[in-house]
N, C-alpha and C positions, 0 to 999 in steps of 0.2 A: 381449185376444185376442177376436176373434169370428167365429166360424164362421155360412157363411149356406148355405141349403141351395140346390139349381139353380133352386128355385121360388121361391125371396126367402121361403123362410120362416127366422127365427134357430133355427137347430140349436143353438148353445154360447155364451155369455159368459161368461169367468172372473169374478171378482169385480170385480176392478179397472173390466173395461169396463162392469160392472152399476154400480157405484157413480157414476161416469164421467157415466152416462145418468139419472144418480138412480133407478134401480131400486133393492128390497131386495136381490135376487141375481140370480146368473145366469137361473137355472131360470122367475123372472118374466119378465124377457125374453125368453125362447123361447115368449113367449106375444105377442109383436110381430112386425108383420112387416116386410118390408126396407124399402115406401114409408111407412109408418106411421113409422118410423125418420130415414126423411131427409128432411132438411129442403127444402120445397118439394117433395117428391113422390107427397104422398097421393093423385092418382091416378092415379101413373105405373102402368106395367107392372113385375111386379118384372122382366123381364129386360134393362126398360132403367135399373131402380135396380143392378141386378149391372155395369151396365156404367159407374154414376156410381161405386161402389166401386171399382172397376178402372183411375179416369183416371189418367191419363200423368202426370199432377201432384200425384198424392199429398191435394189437399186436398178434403176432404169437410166437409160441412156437416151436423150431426145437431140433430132435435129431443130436447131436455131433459123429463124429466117434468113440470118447472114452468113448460113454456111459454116456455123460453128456446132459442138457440141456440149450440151448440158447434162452433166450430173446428177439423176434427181434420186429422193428415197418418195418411193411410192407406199401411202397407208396401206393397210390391209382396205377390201373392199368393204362400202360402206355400206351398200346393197347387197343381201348375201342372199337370197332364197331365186332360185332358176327363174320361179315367174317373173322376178324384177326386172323393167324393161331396159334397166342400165348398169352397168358398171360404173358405180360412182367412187373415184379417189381423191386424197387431198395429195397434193404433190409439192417438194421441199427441195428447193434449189440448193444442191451440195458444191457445186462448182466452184466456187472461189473457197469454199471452206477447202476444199479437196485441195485444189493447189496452193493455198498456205499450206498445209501438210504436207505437201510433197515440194518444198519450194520451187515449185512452177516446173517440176519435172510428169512428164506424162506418164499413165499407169503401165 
């Protein structure tokens, strides 16, 4: 799970999604922010990285701490009403599924 705040900054990752990203934990993560996060976006806007977390097709692209990239299918938001002060998603490591599929050729 990871919660972003409206400013693209990380409010929450549970452990799973720190681990995921190769963080130590959550809590180190909430010291990154949404374009820093995703991959090809460092110098987006975060509010047009809130709107690549939000596509219509679930898949997202994240950078790794070592320099790699990650596959993910991002849920639909779990927080849906504007006053909500987060975008909260659950997020689903596609990456090794992906490259069995494609045996180990890039997209």
């Amino acid at each position: 799970m990871l919660g972003v705040g409206p400013l693209g900054d990380i409010a929450y990752a549970n452990p799973a999604c720190a681990a995921m990203f190769g963080y130590v934990d959550g809590e180190t993560m909430t010291h990154q922010s949404l374009p820093e996060l995703l991959a090809g976006h460092s110098t987006a806007e975060p509010r047009d990285c809130l709107a690549t977390v939000r596509s219509p097709d679930g898949i997202v692209l994240w950078n790794h701490v070592n320099d790699y990239v990650i596959r993910t299918k991002v849920s639909p938001t779990l927080l849906l009403r504007e006053s909500d002060p987060l975008l909260l998603v659950s997020i689903t490591d596609l990456t090794e599924w992906y490259w069995d599929r494609t045996n180990g050729h890039s997209p």
